[in-house]
Every structure is written in C-alpha cells, then in structure tokens.
C-alpha positions as CSV (number, residue, x, y, z in Angstrom):
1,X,52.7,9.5,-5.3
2,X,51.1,10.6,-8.5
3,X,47.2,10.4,-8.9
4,X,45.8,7.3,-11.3
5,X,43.8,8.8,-14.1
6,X,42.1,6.0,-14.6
7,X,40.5,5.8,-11.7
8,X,39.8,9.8,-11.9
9,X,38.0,8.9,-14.9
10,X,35.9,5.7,-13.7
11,X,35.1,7.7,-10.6
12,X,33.8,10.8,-12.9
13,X,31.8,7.6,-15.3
14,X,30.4,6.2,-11.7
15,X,29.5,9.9,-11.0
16,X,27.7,10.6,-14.2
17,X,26.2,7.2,-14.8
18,X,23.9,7.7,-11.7
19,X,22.6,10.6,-12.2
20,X,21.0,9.2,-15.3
21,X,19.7,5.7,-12.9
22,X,16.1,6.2,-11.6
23,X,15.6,6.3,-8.2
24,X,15.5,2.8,-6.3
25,X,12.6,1.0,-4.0
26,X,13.3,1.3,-0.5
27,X,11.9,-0.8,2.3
28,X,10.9,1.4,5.3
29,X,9.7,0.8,8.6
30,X,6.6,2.7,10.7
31,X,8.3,4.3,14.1
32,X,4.7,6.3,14.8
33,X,1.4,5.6,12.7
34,X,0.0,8.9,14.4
35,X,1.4,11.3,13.2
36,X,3.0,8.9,10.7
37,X,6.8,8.6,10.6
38,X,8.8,6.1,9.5
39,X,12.7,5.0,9.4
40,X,14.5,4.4,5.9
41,X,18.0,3.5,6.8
42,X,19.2,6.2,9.2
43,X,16.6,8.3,7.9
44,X,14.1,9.4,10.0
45,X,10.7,11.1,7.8
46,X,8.0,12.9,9.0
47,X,4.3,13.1,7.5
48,X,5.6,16.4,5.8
49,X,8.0,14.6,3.6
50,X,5.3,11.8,3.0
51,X,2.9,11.2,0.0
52,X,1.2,8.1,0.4
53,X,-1.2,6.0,-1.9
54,X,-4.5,6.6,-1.1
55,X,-5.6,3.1,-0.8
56,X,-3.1,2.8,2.1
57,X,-5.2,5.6,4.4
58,X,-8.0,4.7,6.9
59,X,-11.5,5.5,5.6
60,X,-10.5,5.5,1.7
61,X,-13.5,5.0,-0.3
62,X,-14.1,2.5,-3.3
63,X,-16.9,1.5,-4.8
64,X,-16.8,-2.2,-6.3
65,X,-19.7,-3.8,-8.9
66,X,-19.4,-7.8,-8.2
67,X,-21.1,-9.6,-11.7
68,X,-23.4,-12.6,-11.0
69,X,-22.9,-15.8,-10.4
70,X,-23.8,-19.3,-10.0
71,X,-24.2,-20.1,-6.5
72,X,-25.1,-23.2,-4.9
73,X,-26.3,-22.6,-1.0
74,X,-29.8,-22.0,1.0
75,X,-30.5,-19.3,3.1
76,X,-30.4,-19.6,7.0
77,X,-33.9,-20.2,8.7
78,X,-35.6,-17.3,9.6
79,X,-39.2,-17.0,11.8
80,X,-41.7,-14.9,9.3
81,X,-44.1,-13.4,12.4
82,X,-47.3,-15.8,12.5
83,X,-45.9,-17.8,9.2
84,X,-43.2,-19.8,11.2
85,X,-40.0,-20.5,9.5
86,X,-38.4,-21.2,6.3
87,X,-35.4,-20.7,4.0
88,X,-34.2,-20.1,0.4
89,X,-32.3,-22.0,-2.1
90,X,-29.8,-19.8,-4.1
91,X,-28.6,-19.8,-7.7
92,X,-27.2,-17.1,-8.1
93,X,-25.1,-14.4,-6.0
94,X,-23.9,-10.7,-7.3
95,X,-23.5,-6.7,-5.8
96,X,-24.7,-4.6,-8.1
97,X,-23.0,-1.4,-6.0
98,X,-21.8,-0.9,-3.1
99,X,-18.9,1.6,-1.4
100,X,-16.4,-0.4,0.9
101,X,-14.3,1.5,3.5
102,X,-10.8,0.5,4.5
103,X,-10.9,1.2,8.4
104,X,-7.2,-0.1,9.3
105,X,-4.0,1.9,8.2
106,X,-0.4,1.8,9.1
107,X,0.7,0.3,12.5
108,X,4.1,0.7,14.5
109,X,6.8,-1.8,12.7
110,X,4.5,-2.0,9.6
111,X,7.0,-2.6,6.4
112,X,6.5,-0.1,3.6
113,X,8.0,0.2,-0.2
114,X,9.0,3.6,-0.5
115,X,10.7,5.6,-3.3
116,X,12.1,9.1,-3.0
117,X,11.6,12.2,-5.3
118,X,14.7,13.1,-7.1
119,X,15.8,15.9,-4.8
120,X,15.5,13.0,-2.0
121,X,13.4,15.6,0.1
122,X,10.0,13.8,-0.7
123,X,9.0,10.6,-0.3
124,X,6.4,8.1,-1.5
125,X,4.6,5.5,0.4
126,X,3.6,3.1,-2.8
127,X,2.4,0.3,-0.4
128,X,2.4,-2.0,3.0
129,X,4.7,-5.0,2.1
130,X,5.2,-8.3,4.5
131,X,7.5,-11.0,4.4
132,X,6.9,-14.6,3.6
C-alpha cells in the first residue's frame, strides 16, 4: 500500500505548528508538601524541578499600607486601674505599615496551576487553585 502524502504533509504541519504554540497551564496535584512533590499526569516532580511563586511559601513577607477610612463602631470596655471603665467611639480606621506573614503552604491533594519550561525539565508553580 503506498504512503498518503497528504497526510505526510499534515503530520509534518502538526509537527511544526507546535513548536511555535506556547506552553500550556497544567493542573497538578501535591503527593508530599515536605519535601514538596507533586503529580502532573503520570508525571511525578520533585522540589528540584520546581520553581514556585513566592507568595505560595510559608513565612513570605509583605508589607501592606491600608489608607483611612470612615468607620462607625466603639471600642470594647476596658478597666483603666483606679479610673474604672470606659470605651471609644471610632471614625475612622487605617494601617499605616505593617509586615504580614503567610504561615500556611501547600498541603497533600492541594491543586496547583503549573506551566513547564520549554525543555519540559522545569516546572513552575504559578498558584494554589480550588474548585467551585
């Protein structure tokens, strides 16, 4: 039976057309959180082949600035030592700055977006995703 050259040709188009396609998102799954591998597919990837967004890791660092605003509330009683007790109204409620510290990170089962390098040996933890 003699070979189609069409389908030669649409197979070498295929071929060539993908090299040119960025690399997709793929959904992974945590198997260990410590040391951190996951599953993508059949795929099994350790920490080595992992880069993972910062904001994703247990004790990452940002400091926030929260601008002032109305507020409508009072503050809680408190006892003042020999002046008894009393409480604030407040109009107005802000952070000027302050460092908060993300203390959880990845679980076992946890869902992750990840994308691969182009060589496929790398790949990147972009974030923690969940189902609705």
């Amino acid at each position: 039976m003699k070979e189609n050259p069409y389908s030669k040709m649409v197979e070498l188009m295929k071929k060539q057309g993908a090299t040119s396609n960025p690399p997709s998102v793929q959904i992974g799954e945590v198997i260990s959180p410590n040391p951190l591998t996951i599953r993508i597919g059949d795929l099994q990837i350790d920490k080595d082949n992992i880069l993972i967004a910062d904001y994703l890791l247990k004790d990452y660092k940002r400091k926030i600035k929260i601008p002032e605003v109305v507020a409508t509330g009072e503050t809680n009683n408190v006892s003042v030592g020999d002046h008894g007790t009393h409480k604030h109204s407040v109009d107005k409620i802000g952070i000027n700055e302050v460092e908060i510290i993300f203390l959880d990170t990845f679980k076992q089962g946890d869902k992750l977006a990840a994308l691969s390098t182009e060589d496929k040996q790398t790949y990147i933890i972009l974030a923690r995703v969940v189902s609705l």
